[in-house]
GULO-109015 format. One line per field, with one value per residue (C-alpha): x negated, y, z negated; residue in one letter; residue number from 1. Coordinates in pm, whole numbers, always signed. Layout:
BEGIN
u: [X; ...]
v: [Y; ...]
w: [Z; ...]
residu: [A; ...]
num: [NUM; ...]
//
This chain:
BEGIN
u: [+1242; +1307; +1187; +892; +993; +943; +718; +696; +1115; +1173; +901; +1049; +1393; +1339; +1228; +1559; +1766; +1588; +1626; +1948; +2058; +1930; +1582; +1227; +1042; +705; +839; +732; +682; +316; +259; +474; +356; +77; -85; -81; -403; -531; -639; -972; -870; -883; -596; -396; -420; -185; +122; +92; +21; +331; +524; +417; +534; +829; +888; +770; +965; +1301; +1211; +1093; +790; +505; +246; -3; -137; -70; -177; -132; +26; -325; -480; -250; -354; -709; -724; -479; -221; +126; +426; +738; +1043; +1239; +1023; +1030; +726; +667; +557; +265; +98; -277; -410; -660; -844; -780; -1051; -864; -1135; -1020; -823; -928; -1307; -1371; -1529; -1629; -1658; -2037; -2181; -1931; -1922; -1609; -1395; -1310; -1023; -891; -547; -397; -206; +36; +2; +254; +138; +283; +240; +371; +308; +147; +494; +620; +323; +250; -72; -305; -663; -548; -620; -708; -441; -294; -42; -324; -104; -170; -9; -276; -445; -265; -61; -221; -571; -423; -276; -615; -796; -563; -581; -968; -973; -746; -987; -1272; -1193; -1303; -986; -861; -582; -389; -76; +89; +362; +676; +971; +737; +446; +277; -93; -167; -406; -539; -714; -734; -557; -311; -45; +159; +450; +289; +263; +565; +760; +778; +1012; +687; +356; +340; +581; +296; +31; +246; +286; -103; -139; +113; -50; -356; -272; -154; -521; -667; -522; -725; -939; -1259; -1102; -908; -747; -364; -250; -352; -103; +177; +453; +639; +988; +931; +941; +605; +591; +878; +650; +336; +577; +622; +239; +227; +497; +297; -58; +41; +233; -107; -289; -68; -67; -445; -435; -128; +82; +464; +650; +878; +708; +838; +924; +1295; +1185; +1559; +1559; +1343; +1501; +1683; +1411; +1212; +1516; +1522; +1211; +1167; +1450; +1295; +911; +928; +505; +556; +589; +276; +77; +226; +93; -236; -279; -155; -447; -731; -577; -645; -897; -1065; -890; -988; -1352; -1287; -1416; -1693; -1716; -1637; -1843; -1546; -1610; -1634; -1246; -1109; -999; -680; -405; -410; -688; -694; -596; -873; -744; -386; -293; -596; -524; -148]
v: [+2645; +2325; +2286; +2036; +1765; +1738; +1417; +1434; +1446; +1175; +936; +1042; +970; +608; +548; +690; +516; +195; +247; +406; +66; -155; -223; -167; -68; -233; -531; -803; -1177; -1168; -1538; -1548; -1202; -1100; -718; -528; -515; -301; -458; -434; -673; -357; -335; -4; +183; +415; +506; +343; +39; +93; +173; -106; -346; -241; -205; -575; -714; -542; -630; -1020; -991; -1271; -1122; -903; -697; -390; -157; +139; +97; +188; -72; -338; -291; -261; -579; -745; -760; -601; -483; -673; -404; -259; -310; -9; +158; +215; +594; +555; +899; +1044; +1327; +1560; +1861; +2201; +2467; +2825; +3116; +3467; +3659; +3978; +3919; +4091; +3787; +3782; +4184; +4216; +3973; +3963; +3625; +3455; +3301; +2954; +2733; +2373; +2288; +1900; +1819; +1524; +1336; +1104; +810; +523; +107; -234; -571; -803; -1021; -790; -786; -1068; -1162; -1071; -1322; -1608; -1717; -1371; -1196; -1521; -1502; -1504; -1592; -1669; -1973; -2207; -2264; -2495; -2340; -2378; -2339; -1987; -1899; -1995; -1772; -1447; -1494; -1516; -1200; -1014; -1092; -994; -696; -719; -558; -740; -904; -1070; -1320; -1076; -879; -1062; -984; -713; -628; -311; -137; +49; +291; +334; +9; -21; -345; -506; -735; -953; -1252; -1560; -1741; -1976; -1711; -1636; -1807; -1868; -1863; -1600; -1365; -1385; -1284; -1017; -882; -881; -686; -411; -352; -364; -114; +146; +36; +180; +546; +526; +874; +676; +569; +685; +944; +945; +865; +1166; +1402; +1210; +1097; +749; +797; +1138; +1207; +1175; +845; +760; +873; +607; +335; +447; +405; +94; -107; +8; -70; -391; -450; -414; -622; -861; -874; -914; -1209; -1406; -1321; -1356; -1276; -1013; -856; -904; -551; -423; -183; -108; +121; +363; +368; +694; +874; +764; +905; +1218; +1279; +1197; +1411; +1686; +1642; +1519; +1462; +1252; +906; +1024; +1062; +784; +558; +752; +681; +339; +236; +387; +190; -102; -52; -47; -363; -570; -446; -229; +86; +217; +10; +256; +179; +121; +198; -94; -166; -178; -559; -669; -832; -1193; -1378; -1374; -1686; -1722; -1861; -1922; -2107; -2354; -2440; -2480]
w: [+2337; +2136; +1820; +1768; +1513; +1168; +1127; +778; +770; +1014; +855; +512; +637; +717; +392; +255; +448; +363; -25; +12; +229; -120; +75; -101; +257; +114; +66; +309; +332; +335; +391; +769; +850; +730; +707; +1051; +1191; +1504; +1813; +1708; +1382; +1142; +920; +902; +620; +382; +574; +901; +653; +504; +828; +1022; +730; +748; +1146; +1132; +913; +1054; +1380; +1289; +1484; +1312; +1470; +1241; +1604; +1690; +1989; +2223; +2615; +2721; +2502; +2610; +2967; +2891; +2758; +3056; +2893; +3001; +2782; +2864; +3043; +2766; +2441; +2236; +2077; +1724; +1618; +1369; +1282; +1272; +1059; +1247; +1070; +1260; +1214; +1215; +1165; +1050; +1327; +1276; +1197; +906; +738; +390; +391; +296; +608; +859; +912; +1004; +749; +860; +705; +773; +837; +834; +1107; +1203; +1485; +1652; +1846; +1934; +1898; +2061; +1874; +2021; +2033; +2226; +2502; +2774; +2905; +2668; +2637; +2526; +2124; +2092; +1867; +1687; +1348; +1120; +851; +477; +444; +671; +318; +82; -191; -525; -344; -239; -521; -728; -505; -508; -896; -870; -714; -931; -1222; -1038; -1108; -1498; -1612; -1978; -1895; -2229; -2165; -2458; -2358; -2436; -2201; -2068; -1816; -1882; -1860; -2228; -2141; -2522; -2496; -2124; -2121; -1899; -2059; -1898; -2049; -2075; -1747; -1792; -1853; -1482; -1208; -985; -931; -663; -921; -1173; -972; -771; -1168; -1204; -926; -1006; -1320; -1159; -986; -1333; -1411; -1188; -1272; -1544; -1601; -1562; -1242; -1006; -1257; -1186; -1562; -1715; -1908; -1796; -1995; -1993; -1855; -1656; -1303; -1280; -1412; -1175; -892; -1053; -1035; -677; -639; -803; -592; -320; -397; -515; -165; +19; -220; -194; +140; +199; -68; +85; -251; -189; -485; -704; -989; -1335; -1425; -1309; -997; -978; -1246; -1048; -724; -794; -907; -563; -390; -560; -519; -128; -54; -227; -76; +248; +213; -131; +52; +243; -144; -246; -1; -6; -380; -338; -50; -286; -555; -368; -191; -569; -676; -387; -411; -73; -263; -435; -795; -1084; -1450; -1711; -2078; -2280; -2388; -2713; -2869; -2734; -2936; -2785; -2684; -2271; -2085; -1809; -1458; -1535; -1270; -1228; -1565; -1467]
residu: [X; X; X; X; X; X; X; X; X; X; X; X; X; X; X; X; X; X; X; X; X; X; X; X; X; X; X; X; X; X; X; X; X; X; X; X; X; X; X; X; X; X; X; X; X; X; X; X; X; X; X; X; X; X; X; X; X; X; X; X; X; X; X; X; X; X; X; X; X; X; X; X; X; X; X; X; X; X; X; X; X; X; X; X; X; X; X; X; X; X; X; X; X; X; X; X; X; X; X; X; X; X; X; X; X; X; X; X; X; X; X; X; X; X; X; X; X; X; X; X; X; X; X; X; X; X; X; X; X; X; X; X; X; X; X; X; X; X; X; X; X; X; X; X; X; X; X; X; X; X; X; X; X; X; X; X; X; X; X; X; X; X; X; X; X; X; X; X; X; X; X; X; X; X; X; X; X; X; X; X; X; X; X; X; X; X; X; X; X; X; X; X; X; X; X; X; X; X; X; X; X; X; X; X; X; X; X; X; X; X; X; X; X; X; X; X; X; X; X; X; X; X; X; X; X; X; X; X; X; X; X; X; X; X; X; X; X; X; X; X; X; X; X; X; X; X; X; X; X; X; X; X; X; X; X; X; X; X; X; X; X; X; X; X; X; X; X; X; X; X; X; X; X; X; X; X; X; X; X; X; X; X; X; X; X; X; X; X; X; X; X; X; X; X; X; X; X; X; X; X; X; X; X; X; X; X; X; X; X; X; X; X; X; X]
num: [1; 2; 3; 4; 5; 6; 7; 8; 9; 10; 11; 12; 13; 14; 15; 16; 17; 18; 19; 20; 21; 22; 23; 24; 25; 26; 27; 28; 29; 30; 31; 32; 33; 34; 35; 36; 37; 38; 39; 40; 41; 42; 43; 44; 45; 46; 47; 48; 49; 50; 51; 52; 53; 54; 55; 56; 57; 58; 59; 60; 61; 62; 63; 64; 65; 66; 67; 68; 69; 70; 71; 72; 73; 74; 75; 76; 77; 78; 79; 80; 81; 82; 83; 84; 85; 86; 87; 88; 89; 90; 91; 92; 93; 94; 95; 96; 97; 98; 99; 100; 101; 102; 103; 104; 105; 106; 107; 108; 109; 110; 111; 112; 113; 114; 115; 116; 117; 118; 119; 120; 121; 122; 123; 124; 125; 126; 127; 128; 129; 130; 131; 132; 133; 134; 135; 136; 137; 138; 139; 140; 141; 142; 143; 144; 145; 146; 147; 148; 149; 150; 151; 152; 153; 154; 155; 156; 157; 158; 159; 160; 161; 162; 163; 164; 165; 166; 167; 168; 169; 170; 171; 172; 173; 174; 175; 176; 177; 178; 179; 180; 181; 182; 183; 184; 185; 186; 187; 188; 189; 190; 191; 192; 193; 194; 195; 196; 197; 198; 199; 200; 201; 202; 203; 204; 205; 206; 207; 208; 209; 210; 211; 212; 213; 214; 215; 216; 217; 218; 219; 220; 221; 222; 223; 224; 225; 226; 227; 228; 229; 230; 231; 232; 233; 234; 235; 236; 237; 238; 239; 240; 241; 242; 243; 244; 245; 246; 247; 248; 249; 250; 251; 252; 253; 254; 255; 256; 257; 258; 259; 260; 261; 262; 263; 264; 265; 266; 267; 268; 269; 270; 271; 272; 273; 274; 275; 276; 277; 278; 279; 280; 281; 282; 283; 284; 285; 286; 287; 288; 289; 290; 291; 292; 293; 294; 295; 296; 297; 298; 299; 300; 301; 302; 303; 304; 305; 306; 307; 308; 309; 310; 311; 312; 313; 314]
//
């Protein structure tokens, strides 16, 4: 009988291979491509997010669309001989009750359990489909809005989020949790716009590990694996909020320092990239305003003044 495949490895393995070939997966240019978005014009989330990014950009399709053989057909549409599908995965709860039926030993009642299971299914883009409605599933991308008018906006909604943000770190970029304050180098410090706000967002997303948060930052140490595996969080979350906001740029910290410490660790959990991208969607999610709005205490005077709107002031 042959064995059924690992999903967790395989998925895990692409990642691997794309770090160990000098390629951050999550990386994408946001304003040709755009996030990937079901036929129904939902956008995938945690690590069919992060796959899809990544099968997109390898493959050069400009289309954000993705959807099933079945769907394709459904909708008149036809998938052009020899296009290959793209696996994506689905969780599913199974229910397993006790075997033997002894139950909780006093009523009898049978103990029931859930197991997570992984799901393969799999995906065309839309470029890769003909006949299909027509103006239906268009590029939707980011860059139909003039630049600085984008850029204002994506910095608008970063600082919706009421995080203190002070143009005070240096040569540095860095979230202090002990006054719950982000810190970034002052603004022409950076090579470009979209760099600057692509550094807001990663340290957007360290704020919102906070305890009062999303509570990933406790106990854990600067420079430990741990921390390695936040940074891993981070570059993700900010991919996807960059990506909904049109934001096309390299964050001021150097990522490359932590590259071995993602390897490590992915070769050692094959479900870590899964976490990681978990973590990284509720991190955004609460950034963009996508989740439930969490009450911060009120935060503790930061060193500089902060420099509202940046880049309409630019």
């Amino acid at each position: 009988m042959t064995a059924k495949p690992d999903l967790y490895q395989q998925i895990t393995d692409r990642f691997i291979a794309a770090l160990e070939a000098g390629t951050r997966p999550w990386v994408c240019d946001w304003l040709r491509y755009g996030e990937p978005l079901r036929s129904t014009g939902q956008s995938y989330r945690g690590i069919n997010r992060l796959m899809l990014s990544m099968i997109g950009a390898a493959s050069g399709y400009e289309n954000p669309y993705w959807m099933t053989f079945k769907q394709a057909l459904d909708l008149g549409g036809a998938v052009r001989k020899g296009e290959k599908a793209s696996q994506i995965v689905f969780f599913k709860r199974l229910e397993i009750g006790d075997r033997d039926g002894a139950g909780d030993g006093e009523t009898g009642d049978e103990e029931r359990r859930f197991v997570p299971l992984l799901r393969a299914y799999h995906v065309f883009n839309v470029d890769q489909i003909d006949g299909l409605p027509e103006g239906k599933f268009l590029p939707q991308t980011n860059a139909q809005l003039p630049a600085k008018q984008r850029d204002e906006l994506a910095e608008s909604a970063l600082r919706a989020t009421g995080a203190v943000i002070a143009e005070d770190g240096g040569h540095r970029a860095f979230y202090r949790s002990s006054t719950d304050s982000i810190h970034l180098p002052a603004f022409d410090r950076f090579k470009s716009t979209s760099g600057y706000l692509a550094t807001m967002a990663h340290e957007l997303t360290h704020w919102t590990g906070a305890h009062h948060r999303l509570d990933r930052l406790a106990s854990m140490k600067f420079g430990g694996k741990d921390y390695a595996f936040e940074e891993l969080v981070a570059e993700i979350g900010a991919s996807f909020v960059c990506a909904r906001l049109g934001i096309a740029g390299e964050h001021f910290d150097n990522h490359a320092a932590y590259v071995a410490s993602w390897l490590e660790r992915l070769r050692s959990d094959k479900k870590a990239i899964f976490r990681a991208a978990a973590l990284a969607q509720s991190a955004a999610d609460l950034i963009l305003g996508e989740a439930a709005a969490v009450e911060a205490p009120a935060a503790a005077p930061v060193a500089a003044p902060v420099r509202q709107f940046a880049l309409a002031l630019a």
